[in-house]
ROTOR-291488 format. One record per residue (C-alpha): residue number from 1; residue in one letter; z, x, y. Coordinates in pm, 1 decimal. Example, Ala and Ser with C-alpha at 12.3 -4.5 7.8 and 13.67 -1.06 7.14 Angstrom:
<recs>
+-----+------+----------+----------+----------+
! pos ! code !        z !        x !        y !
+-----+------+----------+----------+----------+
!   1 !    A !    780.0 !   1230.0 !   -450.0 !
!   2 !    S !    714.0 !   1367.0 !   -106.0 !
+-----+------+----------+----------+----------+
</recs>
This chain:
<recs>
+-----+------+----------+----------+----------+
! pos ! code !        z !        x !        y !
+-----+------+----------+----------+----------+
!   1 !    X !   5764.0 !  -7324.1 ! -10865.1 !
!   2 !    X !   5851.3 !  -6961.6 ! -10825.3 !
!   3 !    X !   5937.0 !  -6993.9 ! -10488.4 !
!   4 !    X !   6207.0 !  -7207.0 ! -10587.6 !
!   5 !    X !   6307.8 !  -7020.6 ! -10874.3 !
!   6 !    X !   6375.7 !  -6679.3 ! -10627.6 !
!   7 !    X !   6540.7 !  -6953.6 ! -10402.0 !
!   8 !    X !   6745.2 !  -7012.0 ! -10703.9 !
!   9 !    X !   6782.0 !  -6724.4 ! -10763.2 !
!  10 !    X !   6929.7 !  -6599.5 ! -10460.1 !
!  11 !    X !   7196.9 !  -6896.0 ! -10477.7 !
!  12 !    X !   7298.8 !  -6815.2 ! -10801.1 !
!  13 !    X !   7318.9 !  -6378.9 ! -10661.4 !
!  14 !    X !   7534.9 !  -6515.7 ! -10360.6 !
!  15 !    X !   7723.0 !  -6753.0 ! -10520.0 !
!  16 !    X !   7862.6 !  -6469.5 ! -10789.6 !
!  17 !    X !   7907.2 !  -6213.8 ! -10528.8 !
!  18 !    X !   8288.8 !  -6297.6 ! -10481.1 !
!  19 !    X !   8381.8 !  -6301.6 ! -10856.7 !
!  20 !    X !   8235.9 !  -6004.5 ! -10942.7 !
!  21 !    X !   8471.9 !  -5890.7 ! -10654.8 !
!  22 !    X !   8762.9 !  -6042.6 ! -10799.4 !
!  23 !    X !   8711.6 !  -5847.5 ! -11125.1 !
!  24 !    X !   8608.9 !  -5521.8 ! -10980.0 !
!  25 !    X !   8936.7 !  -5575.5 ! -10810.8 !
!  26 !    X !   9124.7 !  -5682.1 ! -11135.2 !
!  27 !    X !   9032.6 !  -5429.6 ! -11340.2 !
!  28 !    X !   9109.4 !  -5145.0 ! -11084.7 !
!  29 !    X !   9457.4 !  -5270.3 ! -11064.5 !
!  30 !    X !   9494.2 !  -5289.0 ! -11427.9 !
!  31 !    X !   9398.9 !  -4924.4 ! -11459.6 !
!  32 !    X !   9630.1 !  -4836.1 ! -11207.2 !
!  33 !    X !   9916.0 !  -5041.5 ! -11398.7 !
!  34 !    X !   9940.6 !  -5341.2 ! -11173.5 !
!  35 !    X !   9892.1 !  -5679.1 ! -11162.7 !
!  36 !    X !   9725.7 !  -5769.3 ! -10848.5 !
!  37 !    X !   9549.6 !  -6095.7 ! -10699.6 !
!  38 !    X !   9354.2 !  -6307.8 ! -10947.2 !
!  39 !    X !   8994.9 !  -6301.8 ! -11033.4 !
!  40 !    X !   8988.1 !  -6616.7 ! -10774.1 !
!  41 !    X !   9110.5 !  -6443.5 ! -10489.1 !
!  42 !    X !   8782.3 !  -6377.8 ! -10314.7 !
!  43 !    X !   8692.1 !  -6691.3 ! -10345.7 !
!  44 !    X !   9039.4 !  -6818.0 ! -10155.8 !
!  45 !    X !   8967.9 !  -6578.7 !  -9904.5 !
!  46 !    X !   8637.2 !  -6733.2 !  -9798.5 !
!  47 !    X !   8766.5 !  -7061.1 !  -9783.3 !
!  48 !    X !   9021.0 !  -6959.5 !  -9606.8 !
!  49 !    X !   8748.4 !  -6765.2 !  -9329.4 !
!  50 !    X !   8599.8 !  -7067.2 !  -9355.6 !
!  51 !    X !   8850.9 !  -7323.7 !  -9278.9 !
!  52 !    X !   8997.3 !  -7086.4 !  -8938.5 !
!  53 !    X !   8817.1 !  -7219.2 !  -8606.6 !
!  54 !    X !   8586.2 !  -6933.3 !  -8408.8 !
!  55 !    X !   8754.1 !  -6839.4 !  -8042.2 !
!  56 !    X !   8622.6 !  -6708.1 !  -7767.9 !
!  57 !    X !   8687.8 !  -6622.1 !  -7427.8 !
!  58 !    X !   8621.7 !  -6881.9 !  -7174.8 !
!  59 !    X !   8465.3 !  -6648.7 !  -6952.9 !
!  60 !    X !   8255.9 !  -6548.5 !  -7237.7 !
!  61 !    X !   7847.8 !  -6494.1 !  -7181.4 !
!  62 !    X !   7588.0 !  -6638.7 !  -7324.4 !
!  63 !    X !   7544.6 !  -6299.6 !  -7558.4 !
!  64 !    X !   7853.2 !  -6380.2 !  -7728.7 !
!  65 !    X !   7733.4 !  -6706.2 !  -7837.1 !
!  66 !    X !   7387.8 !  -6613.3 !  -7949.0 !
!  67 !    X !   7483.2 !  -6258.4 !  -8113.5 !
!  68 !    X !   7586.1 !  -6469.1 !  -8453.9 !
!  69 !    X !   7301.8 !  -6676.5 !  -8478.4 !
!  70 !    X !   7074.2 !  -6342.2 !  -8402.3 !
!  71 !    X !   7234.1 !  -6178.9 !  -8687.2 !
!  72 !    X !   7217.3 !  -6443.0 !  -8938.2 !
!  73 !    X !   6850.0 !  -6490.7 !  -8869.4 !
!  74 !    X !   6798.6 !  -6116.8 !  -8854.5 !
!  75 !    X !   6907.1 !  -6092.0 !  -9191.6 !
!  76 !    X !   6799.3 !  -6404.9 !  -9351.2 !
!  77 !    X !   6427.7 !  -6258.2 !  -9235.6 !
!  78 !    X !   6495.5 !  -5939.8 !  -9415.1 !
+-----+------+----------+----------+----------+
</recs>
């Protein structure tokens, strides 16, 4: 059971990340006496990053494709 509550947890902490972004960002523009983007935006912008399609260089080694997958893993472990 914990194991799935830090799990859970962990979701929940990376799931937030992008709106406390959006009102960091909101409120710093409001100080500064602008409007600026929504409290969404972050959240656009992922999908957006998410939605483009990777390219690479079709001479390319086999570094370039791995590199991603070693960093995810590398920091998923820590």
């Amino acid at each position: 059971m914990r194991w799935f509550l830090e799990h859970i947890q962990v979701v929940i902490a990376v799931a937030l990340t992008p709106l406390l972004i959006g009102v960091m960002r909101q409120v710093r523009t409001r100080l500064e006496g602008r409007r600026g983007p929504g409290i969404g935006q972050p959240w656009r912008d992922v999908r957006k990053l998410l939605a483009k399609e990777p390219l690479r260089a079709s001479g390319a080694s086999w570094v370039l494709w791995l590199a991603p997958a070693a960093l995810i893993t590398s920091s998923l472990v820590v």
